[in-house]
C-alpha positions in Angstrom: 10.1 -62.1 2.9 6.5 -61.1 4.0 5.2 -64.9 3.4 8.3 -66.5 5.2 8.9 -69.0 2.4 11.6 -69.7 -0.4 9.5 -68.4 -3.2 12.4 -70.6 -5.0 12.2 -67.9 -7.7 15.6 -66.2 -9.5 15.2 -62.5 -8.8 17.4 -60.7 -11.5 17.2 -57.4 -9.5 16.4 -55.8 -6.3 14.5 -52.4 -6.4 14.1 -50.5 -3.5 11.5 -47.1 -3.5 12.5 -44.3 -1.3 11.3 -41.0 -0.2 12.8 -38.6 -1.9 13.5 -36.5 0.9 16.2 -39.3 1.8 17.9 -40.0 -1.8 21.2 -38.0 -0.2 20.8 -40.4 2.6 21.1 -43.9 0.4 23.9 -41.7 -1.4 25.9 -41.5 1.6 25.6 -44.5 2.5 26.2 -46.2 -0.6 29.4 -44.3 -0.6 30.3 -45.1 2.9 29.9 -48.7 1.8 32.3 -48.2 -0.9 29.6 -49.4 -3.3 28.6 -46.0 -5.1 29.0 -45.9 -9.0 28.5 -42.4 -10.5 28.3 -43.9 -13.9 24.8 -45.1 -12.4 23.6 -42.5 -10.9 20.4 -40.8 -12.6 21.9 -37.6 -11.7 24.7 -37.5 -13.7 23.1 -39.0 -17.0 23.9 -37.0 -20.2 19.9 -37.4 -21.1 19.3 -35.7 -17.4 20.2 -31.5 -18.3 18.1 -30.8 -15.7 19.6 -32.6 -12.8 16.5 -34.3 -11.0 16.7 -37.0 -8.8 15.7 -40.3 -10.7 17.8 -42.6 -8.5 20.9 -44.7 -8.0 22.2 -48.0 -9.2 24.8 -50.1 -7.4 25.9 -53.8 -8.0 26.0 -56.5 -5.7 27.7 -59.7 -7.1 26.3 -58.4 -10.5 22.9 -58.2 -8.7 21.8 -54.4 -10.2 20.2 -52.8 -6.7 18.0 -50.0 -7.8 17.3 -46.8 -5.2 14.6 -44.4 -6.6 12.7 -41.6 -5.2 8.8 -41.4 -4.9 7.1 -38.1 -3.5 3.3 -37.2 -3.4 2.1 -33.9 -4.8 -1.3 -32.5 -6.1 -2.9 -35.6 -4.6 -1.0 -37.8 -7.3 2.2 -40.0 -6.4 4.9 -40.1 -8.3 7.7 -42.7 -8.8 10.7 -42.0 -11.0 13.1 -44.8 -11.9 16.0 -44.7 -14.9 17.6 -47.4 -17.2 20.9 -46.9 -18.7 22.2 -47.8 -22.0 23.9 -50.9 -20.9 19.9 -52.1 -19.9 18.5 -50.6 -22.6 18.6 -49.3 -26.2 19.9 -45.8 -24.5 19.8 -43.7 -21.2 16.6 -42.6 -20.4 14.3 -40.9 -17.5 10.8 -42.5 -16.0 8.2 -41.1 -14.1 5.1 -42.5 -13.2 2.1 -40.6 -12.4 -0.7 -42.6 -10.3 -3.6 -39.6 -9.5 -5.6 -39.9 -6.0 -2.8 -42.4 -5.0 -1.5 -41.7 -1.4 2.2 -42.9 -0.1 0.3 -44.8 2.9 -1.7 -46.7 0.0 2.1 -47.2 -1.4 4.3 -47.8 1.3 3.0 -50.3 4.2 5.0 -51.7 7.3 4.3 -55.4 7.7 5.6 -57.6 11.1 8.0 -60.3 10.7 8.1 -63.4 11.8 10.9 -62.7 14.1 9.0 -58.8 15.3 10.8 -56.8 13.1 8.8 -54.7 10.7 9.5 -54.5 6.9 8.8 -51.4 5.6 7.5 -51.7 1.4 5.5 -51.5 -1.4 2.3 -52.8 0.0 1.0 -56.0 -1.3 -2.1 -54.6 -3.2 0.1 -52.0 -5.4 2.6 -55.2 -6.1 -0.2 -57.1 -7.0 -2.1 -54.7 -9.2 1.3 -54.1 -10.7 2.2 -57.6 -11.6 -1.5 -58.1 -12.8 -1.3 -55.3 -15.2 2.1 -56.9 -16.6 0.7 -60.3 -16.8 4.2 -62.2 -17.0 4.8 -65.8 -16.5 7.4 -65.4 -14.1 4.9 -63.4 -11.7 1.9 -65.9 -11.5 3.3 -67.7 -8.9 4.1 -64.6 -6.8 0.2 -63.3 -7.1 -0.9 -66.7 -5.7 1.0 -66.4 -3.2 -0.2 -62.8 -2.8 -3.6 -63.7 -2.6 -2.8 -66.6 -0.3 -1.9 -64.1 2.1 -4.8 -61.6 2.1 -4.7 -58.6 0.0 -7.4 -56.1 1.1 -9.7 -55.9 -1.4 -11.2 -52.2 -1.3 -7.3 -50.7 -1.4 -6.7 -53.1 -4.3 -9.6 -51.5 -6.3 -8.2 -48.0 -5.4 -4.4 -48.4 -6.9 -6.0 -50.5 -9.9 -8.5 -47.7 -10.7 -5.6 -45.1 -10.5 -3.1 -47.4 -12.5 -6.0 -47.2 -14.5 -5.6 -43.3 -15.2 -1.4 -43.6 -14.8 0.6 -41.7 -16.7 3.6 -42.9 -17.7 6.5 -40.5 -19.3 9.8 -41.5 -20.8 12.2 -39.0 -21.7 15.5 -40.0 -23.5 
């Protein structure tokens, strides 16, 4: 969306970060749109006792549309995400820690081509993200990433604290 172009590449799923502040807000609306499944919903997962808010799943057409919170505390972010069994091997709760990683060096607002301003992940965490994962599928996108501009000083910031990232699974 940012570049303006068909990337021409099959996405097999659409994640979407969100305050955490506003997870009851993509809940309602979810509902309101009739598209709300419990059975996905982080907060009702057997392997989730404790009740915290990992996020919500809904299906589009089969698409799997992830919602999951991110929140900033002790100078760290953190991003939580879940899979469920019918993903994975079995249910399971994920939270990233990146230290001295800010939501403004997360979350960026980028201008449209028609005016209208997309609010997301900024480019430099995508591409230090898709770096660090090295797959086929994603070279294509980091070209295209570069093509664009990433700034490089922000870059070396979210690389140095994926660097120090800590990343806990609990099943």
């Amino acid at each position: 969306m940012i570049s303006g172009e068909n990337s021409n590449r099959l996405h097999s799923d659409i994640d979407f970060v969100v305050p955490l502040s506003e997870m009851e807000t993509v809940r309602t609306f979810l509902k309101d749109q009739g598209l709300y499944d419990q059975t996905h919903d982080s907060l009702f997962l057997s392997c989730n006792q404790e009740k915290i808010d990992f996020g919500t799943e809904v299906f589009l057409d089969g698409l799997p549309v992830s919602f999951t919170p991110f929140f900033e505390e002790n100078n760290n972010l953190y991003q939580r995400d879940f899979t469920t069994a019918d993903f994975s091997t079995k249910d399971s709760l994920v939270t990233l820690c990146l230290p001295n990683l800010s939501p403004e060096d997360y979350i960026t607002a980028y201008a449209l081509s028609d005016g209208q301003k997309l609010y997301c992940t900024s480019l430099e965490f995508v591409y230090a993200k898709k770096s660090r994962k090295n797959r086929p599928k994603d070279q294509g996108d980091l070209q295209k990433m570069k093509q664009i501009g990433l700034n490089e000083n922000l870059l070396k910031h979210i690389t140095d604290s994926f660097s120090s990232a800590v990343l806990e699974i609990k099943p």
